[in-house]
C-alpha positions in Angstrom: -123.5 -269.7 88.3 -125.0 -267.3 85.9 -123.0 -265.0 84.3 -123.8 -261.4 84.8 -123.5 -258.7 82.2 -120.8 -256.5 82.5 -120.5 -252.8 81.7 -117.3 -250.9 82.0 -117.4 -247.4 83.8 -114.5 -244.8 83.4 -116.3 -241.6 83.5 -116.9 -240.4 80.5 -120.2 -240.1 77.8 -119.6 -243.2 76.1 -119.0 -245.5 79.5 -122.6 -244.3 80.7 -124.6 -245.1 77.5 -122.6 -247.9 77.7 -123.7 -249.2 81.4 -127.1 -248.6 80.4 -127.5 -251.0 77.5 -125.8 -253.0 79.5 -128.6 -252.6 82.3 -131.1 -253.0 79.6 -130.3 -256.1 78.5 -129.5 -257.8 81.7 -133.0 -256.9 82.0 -134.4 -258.4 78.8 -132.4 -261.9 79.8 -132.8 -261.9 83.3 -129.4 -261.9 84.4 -127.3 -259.6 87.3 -125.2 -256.5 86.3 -121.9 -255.6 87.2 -120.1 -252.1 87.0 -116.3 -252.5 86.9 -114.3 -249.8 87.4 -110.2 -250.1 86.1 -108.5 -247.2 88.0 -108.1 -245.0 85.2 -107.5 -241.9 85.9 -109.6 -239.6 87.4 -110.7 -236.1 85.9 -108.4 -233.1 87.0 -108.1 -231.4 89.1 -108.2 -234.9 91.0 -105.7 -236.9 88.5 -103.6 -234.4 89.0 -103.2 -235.2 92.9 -100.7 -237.2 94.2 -103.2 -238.4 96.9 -104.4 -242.3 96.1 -107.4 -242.0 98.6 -109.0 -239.1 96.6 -108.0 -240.9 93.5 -110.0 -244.3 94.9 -113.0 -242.1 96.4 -113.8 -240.7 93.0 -113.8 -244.5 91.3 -116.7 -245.2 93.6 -118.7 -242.8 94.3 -118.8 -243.0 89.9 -119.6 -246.5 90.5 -122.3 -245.5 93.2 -123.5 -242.6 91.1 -124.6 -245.0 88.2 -125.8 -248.0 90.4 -127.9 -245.3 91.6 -129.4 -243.9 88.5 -129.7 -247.8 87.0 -131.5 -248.7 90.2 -134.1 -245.6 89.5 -134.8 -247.1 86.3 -134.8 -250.6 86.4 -136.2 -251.6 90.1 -135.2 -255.0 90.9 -132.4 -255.3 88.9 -129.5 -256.9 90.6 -126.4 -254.7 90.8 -122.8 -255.4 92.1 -119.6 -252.9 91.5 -116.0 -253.3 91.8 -112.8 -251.1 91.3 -110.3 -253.2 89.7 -106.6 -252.4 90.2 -105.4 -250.5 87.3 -102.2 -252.4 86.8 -102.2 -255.0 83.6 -105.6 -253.2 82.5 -106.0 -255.3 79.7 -105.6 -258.6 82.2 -107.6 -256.9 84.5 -110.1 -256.7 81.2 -109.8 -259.9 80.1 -111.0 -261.6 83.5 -113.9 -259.7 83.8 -115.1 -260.6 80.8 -113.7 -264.4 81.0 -116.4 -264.2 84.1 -119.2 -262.5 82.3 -122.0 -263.2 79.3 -120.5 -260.1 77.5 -118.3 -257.3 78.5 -120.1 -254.1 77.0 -117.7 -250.5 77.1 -117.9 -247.0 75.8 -117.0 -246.2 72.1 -116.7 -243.0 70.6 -116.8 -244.3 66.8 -115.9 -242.5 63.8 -112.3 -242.1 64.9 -110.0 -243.9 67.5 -111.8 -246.1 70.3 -111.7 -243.9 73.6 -112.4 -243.5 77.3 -112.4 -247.1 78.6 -110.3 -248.0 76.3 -107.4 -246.7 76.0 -104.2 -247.1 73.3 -103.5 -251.0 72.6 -105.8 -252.3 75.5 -108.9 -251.9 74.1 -107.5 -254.0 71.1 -106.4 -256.6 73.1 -109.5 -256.7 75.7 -111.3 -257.2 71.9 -108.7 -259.9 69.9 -108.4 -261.6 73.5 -111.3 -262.3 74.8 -113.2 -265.1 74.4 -116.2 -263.6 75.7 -118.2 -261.0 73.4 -117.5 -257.3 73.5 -120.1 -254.8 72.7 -119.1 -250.9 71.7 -121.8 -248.4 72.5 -121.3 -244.6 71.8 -122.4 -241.9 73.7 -124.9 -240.5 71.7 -127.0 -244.7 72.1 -130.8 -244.4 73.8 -133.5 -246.5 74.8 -135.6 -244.4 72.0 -133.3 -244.8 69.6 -132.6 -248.3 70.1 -136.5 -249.1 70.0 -136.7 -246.9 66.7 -135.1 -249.6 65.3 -136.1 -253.2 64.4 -133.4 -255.6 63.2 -130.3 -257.0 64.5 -127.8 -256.4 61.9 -125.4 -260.1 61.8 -122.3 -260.7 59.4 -122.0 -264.0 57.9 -119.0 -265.5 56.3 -117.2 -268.3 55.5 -118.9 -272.0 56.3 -121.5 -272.2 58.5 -119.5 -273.0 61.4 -117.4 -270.0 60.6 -119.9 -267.6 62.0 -122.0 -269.9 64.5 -121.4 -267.7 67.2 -122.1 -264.8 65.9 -125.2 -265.7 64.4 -126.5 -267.4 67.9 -125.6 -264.1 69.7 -127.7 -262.7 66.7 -130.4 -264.8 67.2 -130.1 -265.1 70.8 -130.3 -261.3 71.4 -133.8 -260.5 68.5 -135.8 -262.9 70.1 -135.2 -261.3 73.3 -136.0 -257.8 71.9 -138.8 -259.0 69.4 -136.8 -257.7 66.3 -135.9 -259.1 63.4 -132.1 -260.1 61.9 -131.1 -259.4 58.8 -128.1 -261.6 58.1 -125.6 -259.8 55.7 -123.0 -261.8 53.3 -121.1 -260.3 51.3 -118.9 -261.4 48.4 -116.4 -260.4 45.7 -115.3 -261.9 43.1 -111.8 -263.9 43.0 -108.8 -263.8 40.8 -109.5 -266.8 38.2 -106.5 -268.3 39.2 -108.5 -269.1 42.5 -111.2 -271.5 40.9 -110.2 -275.0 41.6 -111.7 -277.4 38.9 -114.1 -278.6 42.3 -114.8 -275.1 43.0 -115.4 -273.9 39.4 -118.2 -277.3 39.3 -120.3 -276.2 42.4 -120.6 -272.5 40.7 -122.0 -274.1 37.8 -124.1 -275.9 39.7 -125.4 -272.7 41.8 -126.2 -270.9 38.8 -123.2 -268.1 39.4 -121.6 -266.6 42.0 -124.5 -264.9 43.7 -126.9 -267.8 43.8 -123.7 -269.3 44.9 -123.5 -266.9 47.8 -127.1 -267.3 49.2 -127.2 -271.2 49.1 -124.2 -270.7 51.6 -125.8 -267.9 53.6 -129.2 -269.8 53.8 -127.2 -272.5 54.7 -125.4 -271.0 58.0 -129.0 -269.6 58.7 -130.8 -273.0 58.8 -130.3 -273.8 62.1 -130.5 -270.9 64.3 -133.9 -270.5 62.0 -135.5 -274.0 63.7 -134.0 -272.7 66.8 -135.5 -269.9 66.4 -138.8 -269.7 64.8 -140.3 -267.1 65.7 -137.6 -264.7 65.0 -138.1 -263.0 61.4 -134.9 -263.4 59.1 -134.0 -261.3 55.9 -131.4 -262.3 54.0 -129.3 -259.9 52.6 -126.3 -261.1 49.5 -124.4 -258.3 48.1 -121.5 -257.6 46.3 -118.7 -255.6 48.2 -116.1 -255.6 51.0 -117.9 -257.0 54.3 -117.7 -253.9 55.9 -119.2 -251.3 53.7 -122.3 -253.8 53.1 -122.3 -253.9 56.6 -122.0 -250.4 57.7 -124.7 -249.7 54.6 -127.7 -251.7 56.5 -126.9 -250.5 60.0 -128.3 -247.5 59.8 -131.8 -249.2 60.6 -130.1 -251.5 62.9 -130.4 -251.5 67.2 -127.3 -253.6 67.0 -124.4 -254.5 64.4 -123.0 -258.3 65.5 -119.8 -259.3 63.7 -117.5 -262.2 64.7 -113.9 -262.0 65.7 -111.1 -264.5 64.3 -108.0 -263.8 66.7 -105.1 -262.9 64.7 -101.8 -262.4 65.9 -99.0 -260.1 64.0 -95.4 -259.4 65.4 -96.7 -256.1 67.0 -99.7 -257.9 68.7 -103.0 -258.8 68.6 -105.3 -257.8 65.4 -108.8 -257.7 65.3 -109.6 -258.1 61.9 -110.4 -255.6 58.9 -114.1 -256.3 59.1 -114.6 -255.2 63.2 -112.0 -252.5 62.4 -114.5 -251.0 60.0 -117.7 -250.9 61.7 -116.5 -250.3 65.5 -115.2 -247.0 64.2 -118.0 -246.3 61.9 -121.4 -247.9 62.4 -124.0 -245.3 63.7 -125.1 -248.1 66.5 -123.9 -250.4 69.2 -121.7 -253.2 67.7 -121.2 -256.6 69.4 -117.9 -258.3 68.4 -118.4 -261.9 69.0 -115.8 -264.2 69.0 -115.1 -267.6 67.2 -116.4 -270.5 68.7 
């Protein structure tokens, strides 16, 4: 079966830019959409009725309403919609995006995620899932997308640490014809953290930064032979992930970071890293989780 992409639609700004990048790149791979609908409320004065029916009617005509404009701009394109029930939204969440390539919902950024998701669901639909999530904020555009030319992609850790988040990096240029710049970034440890093994494979790298791009042009090897024809700058810089991050997507179409799951006693965490550029990056960001 091949997995649609899925777009979440609640109404607001951010759901509809969001439900068109979806529609754009279920175009680019050739795949269905689906518009889901979670029975959020409606806007007064219907969410202030008491009246369920009203309440229902409103979910899809919305969902007709942007099947409709999508269909006007992308003939062809295979749509499907559903209202979901709104009890256990973040369930409800998670199995739509279990059943899809990637989930992608409305973001407002610079400040608290909104509209679709709302409070501690949106976390969770994001540390949860083991599908990727993409944010898109009201303000994203086919223009401004195409203005652009690179696919922005954190890389940390081994090579296996971020395999699927470079793949979706990959994965998603070649489909667009733009180029990734794959960011590592790196600080430097207390000395009390050099083991006598560690301290040897420094020396022989030169230093830390050489250090730093052996291992980043390591992680890359693969999805480069894979993917040939996709051009690759590799960016090293000293810094906290996310400000190097945020500091090179301003020329980005899409910021792809990858998701450890991390659980706290007050519930799910989605990392310091996505928590920095899904409130601040100026473009779409795809959170990707770990293989």
């Amino acid at each position: 079966m091949t997995r649609p992409i899925t777009a979440g639609v609640d109404g607001s700004p951010e759901s509809e830019a969001a439900a068109a990048w979806a529609a754009r790149e279920a175009v680019r791979h050739d795949r269905p959409l689906r518009l889901v609908h979670v029975g959020t409320p409606a806007p007064e004065p219907l969410a202030l009725a008491a009246d369920a029916d009203a309440q229902a009617r409103w979910a899809r005509d919305l969902l007709d309403e942007t099947e409709q404009r999508i269909a006007e701009r992308h003939k062809g394109l295979a749509v499907t919609t559903d209202v979901l029930d709104a009890d256990g939204a973040a369930d409800a969440l998670l199995a739509v995006a279990r059943d899809a390539e990637l989930l992608a919902l409305g973001s407002r950024g610079h400040g608290p995620l909104v509209g679709f998701l709302l409070g501690s669901v949106g976390q969770q639909v994001i540390a949860r899932t083991e599908r990727p999530v993409v944010l898109v904020r009201a303000d994203d555009r086919a223009l401004t997308e195409a203005a652009a030319h690179e696919v922005v992609v954190g890389q940390e850790g081994d090579p296996e640490d971020s395999a699927a988040a470079l793949e979706f990096a990959f994965r998603t240029a070649a489909a667009r014809g733009a180029s990734v710049r794959a960011v590592r970034a790196w600080n430097l440890p207390p000395v009390f953290a050099y083991s006598a093994a560690s301290l040897e494979l420094l020396d022989e790298a030169g230093g830390m930064e050489p250090y730093e791009k052996k291992a980043l042009g390591a992680a890359l090897a693969p999805w480069r032979e894979r993917y040939p024809d996709v051009h690759v700058v590799e960016h090293v810089e000293i810094g906290s992930a996310g400000q190097v991050l945020l500091s090179v997507a301003q020329r980005a179409q899409l910021l792809v970071v990858g998701r450890r799951a991390r659980r706290t006693a007050v519930g799910a965490r989605i990392g310091s890293v996505a928590h920095a550029v899904l409130h601040h990056a100026p473009c779409p960001v795809a959170v990707v989780p770990h293989a």
